[in-house]
C-alpha positions in Angstrom: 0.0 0.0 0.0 0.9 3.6 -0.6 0.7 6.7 2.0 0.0 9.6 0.9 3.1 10.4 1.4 4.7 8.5 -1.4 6.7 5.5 1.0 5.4 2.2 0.2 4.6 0.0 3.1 3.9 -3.9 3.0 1.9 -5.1 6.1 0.1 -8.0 6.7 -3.4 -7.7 7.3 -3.6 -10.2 10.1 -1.3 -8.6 12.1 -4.9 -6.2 13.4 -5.5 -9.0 15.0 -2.6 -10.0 16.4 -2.6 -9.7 21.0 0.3 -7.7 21.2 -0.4 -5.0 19.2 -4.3 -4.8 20.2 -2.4 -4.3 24.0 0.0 -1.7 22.3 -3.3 0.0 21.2 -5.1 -0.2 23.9 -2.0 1.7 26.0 -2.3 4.0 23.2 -5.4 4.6 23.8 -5.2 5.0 27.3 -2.8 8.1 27.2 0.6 5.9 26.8 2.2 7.6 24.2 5.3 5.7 25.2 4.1 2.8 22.7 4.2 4.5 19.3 7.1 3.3 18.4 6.7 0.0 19.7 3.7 -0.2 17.8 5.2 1.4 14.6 7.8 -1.7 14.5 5.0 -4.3 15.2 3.2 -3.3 12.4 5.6 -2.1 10.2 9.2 -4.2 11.0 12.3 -2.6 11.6 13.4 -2.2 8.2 10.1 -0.5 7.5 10.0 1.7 10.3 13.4 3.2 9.5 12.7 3.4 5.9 9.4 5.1 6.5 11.4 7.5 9.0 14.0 8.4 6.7 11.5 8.8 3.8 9.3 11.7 6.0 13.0 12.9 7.0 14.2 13.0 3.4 11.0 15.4 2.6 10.6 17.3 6.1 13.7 17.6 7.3 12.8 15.1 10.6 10.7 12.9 11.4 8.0 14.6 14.1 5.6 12.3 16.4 2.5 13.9 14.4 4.6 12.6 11.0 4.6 9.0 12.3 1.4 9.3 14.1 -0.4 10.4 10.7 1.4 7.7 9.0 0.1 5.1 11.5 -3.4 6.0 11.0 -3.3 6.1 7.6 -1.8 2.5 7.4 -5.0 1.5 9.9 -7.9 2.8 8.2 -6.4 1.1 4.8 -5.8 -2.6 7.4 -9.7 -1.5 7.7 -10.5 -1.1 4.4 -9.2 -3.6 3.0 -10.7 -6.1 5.8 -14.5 -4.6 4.8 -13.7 -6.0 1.2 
């Protein structure tokens, strides 16, 4: 899939469903902003995350919370998407 921001992401669309991130959203959730980047690697990998870091770096400058935060929903409402299909 492709943000909007032109980095290409692969994910698996299982992985919504996998415990360990549905507790990392849940602490989310719950005010523990601590988790994003857990969460980031869980859904994206390591080689991901950092690719999708230094893409928004390559364009912005840095990579800012509300960068990778927009990212992450965008990746979750096309999980959703794709799982209403």
């Amino acid at each position: 899939m492709k943000l909007t921001n032109g980095f290409e992401v692969q994910v698996d669309e299982q992985t919504l469903h996998d415990w360990e991130v549905v507790e990392l959203i849940c602490e989310l959730e719950n005010g523990n902003s601590t988790k994003l980047p857990a969460l980031v690697a869980a859904i994206l990998g390591e080689d991901q995350k950092k690719g999708l870091v230094a893409h928004i770096k390559a364009e912005k400058g840095r990579c800012t919370v509300e960068d990778m935060s927009a990212a992450m929903v965008e990746i979750f409402q096309m999980l959703n998407d794709s799982e209403k299909k």
